[in-house]
C-alpha positions in Angstrom: -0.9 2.4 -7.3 -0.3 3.9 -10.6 0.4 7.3 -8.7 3.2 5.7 -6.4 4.5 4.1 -9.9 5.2 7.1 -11.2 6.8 8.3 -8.0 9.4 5.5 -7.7 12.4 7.3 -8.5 11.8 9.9 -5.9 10.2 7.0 -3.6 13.9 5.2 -4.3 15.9 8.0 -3.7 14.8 8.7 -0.3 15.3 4.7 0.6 11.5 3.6 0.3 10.3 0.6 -1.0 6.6 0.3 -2.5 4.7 -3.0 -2.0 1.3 -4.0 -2.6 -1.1 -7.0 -1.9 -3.7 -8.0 -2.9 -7.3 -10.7 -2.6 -7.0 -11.1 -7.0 -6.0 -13.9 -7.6 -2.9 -14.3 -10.5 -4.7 -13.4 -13.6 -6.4 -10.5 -12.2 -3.4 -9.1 -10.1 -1.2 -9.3 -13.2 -3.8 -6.7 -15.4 -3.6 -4.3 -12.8 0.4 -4.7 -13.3 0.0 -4.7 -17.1 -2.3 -1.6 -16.8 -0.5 0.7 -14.5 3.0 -0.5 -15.7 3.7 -1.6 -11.8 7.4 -1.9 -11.2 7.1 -2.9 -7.7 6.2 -6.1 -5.7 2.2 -6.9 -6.1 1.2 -10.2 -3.8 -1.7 -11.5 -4.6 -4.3 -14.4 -3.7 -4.5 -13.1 -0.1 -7.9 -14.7 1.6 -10.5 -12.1 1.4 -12.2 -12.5 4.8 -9.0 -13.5 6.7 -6.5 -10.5 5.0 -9.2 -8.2 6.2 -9.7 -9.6 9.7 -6.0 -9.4 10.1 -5.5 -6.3 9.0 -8.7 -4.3 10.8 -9.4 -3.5 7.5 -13.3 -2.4 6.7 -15.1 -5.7 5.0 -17.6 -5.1 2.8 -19.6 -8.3 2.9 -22.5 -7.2 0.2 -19.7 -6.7 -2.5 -17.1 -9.0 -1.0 -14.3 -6.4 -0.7 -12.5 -4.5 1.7 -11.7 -1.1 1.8 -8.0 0.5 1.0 -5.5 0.0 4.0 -2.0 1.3 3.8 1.1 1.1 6.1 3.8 2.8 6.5 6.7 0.6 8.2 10.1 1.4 9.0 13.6 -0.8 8.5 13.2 -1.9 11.9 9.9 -3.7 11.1 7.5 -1.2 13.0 4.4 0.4 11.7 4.7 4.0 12.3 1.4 4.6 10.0 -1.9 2.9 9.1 -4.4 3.8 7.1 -8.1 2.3 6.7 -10.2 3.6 4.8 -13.8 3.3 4.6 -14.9 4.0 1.6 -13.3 5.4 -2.1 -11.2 8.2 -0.4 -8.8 8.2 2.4 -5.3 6.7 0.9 -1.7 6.6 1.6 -0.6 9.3 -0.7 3.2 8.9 -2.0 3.9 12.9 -1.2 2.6 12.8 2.4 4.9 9.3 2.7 8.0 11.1 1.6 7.5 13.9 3.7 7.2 11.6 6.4 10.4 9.4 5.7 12.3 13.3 5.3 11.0 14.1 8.7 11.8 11.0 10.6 15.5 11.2 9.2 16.1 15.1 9.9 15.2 13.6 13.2 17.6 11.0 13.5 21.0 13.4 12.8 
């Protein structure tokens, strides 16, 4: 998160919004915030087992966690990228997200 934080202003100029959600509930939610200096939307409170059942994300019932999942939706409301990861690599990175965005709007013209 901290990486797409310091990215905003090129996020913003190419028209893309950063959101993220989160199982922590308030307290918790709002140190990650405080720590990374988060300017964007950051839900939080989602239900663990339900989020993750939703999302096909990769539940880790030992430790009570799921694994990073990304998206990557357009204005019209339609996933065009999801990502799951199964363990502590595997993220949405925000270069690879721009690069993506460019590309879909050379494509438009």
């Amino acid at each position: 998160m901290a990486a797409f934080e310091r990215a905003q202003a090129k996020l913003q100029e190419a028209g893309i919004t950063v959101v993220a959600a989160s199982t922590d509930p308030l307290d918790k939610a709002k140190e990650t915030v405080a720590e990374h200096s988060l300017t964007f939307p950051v839900g939080h409170g989602l239900p663990l087992e339900e989020t993750a059942a939703t999302f096909g994300a990769f539940y880790e019932e030992r430790r009570g966690i799921f694994q990073s999942t990304g998206f990557v939706v357009k204005p019209d409301k339609t996933i065009v990228v999801s990502q799951f990861s199964s363990g502590p690599i595997g993220r949405l990175v925000w270069q690879d997200i721009l690069g993506l965005v460019q590309f879909y709007k050379t494509q438009m013209k």
